[in-house]
C-alpha positions in Angstrom: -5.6 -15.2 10.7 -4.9 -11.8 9.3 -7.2 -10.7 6.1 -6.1 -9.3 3.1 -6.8 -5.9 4.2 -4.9 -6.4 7.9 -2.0 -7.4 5.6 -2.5 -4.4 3.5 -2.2 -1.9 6.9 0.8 -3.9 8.2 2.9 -3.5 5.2 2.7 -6.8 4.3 1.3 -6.1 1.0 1.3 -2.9 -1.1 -0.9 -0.1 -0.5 -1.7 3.1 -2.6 -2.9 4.9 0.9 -4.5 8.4 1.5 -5.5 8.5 4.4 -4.1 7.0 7.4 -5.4 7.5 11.0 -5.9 5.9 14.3 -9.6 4.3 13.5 -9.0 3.6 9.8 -7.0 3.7 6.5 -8.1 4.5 2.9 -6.2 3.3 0.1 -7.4 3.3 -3.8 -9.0 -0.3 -4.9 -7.3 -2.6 -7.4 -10.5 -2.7 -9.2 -11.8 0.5 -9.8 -15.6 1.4 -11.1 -14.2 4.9 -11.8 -10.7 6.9 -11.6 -10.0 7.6 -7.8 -12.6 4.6 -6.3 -11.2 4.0 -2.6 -11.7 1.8 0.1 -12.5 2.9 3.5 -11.0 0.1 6.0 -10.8 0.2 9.8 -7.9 -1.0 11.5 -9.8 -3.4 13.3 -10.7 -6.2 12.0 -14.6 -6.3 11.6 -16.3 -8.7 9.0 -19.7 -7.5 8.5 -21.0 -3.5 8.9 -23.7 -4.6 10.7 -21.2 -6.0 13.6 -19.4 -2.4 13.8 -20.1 -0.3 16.8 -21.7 3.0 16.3 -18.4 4.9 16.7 -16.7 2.9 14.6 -18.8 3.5 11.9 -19.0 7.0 12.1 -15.7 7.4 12.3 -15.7 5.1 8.8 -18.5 7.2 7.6 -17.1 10.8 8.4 -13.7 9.6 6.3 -15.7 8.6 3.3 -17.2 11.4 3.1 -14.0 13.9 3.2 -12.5 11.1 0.5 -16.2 11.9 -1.5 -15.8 15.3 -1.3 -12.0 15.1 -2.8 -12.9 13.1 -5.2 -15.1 15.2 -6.6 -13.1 18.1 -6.7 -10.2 16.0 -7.6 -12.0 14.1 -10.6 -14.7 16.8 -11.3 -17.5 13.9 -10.7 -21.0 15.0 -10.4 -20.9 13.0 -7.5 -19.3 10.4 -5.1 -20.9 7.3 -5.3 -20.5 4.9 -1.6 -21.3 1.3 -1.1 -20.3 -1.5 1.8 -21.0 -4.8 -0.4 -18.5 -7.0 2.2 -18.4 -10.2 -0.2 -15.0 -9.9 -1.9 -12.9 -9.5 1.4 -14.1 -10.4 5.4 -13.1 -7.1 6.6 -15.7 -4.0 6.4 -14.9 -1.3 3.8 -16.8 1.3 2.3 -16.5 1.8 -1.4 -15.9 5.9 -2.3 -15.9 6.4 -5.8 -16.3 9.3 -8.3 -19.4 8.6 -9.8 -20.4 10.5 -13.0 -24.1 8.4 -13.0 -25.9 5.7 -11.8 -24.0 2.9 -14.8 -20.6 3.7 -12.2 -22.4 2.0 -9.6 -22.4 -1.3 -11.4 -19.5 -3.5 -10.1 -20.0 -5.8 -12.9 -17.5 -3.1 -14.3 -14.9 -3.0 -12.1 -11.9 -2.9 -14.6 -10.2 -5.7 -13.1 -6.3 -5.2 -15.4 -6.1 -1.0 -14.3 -2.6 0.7 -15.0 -0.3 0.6 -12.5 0.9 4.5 -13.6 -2.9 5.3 -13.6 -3.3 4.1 -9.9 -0.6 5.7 -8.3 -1.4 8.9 -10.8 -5.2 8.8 -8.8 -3.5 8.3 -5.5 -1.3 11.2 -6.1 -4.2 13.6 -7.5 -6.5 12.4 -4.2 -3.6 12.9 -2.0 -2.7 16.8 -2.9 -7.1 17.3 -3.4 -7.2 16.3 0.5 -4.0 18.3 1.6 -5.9 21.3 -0.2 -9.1 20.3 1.9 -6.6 21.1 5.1 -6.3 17.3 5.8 -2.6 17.2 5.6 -2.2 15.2 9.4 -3.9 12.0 7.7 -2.6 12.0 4.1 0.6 9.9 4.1 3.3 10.5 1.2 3.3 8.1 -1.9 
């Protein structure tokens, strides 16, 4: 059976993406901690981090951290905050979010109603930070 995420890649189900590539997709979260938080999903479907292979999760790892470094320039966040939690959905993702201090790390705050104009207004504003960043070949059109 497919997860929510494989659905999400497919089509199936909306995505706000930013990235797309052969290993992985990024797409922004429907409950965000801050402006711009992103998910970090492989194409293949991998439940827990810790059953990833090593090249796998580089490749995840090298990804979040371009997203990180857009999202700061993007948001003007102090920093980008990263997390792989792996409860709400059976398919690895990293968490990328601007993080402006350590109370945007607390998903107990996850604004769980977020605009729908906001969201794809984040997508938009990650997608041209990450063209700037010379990353064009990955960053699919709205």
């Amino acid at each position: 059976m497919s997860t929510l995420f494989t659905k999400i890649i497919n089509g199936e189900i909306p995505g706000r993406f930013v990235w797309k590539d052969e290993a992985c997709v990024a797409f922004l979260t429907i409950g965000p901690l801050t402006d711009g938080h992103t998910l970090v999903v492989p194409r293949l479907e991998v439940d827990k981090w810790t059953d990833a292979g090593p090249e796998l999760m580089s490749r995840l790892m090298e990804v979040a951290q371009t997203i990180g470094q857009a999202q700061v320039a993007a948001f003007g966040a102090d920093r980008a905050g990263l997390t792989i939690a792996g409860f709400e959905v059976d398919h690895l993702h990293v968490h990328v979010f601007p993080a402006y201090s350590m109370a945007d790390f607390n998903f107990g705050r996850v604004d769980n109603h977020p605009d729908p104009a906001v969201l794809d207004a984040n997508a938009d504003k990650l997608r041209v930070a990450l063209r700037a960043a010379g990353h064009a070949a990955t960053v699919p059109e709205a």
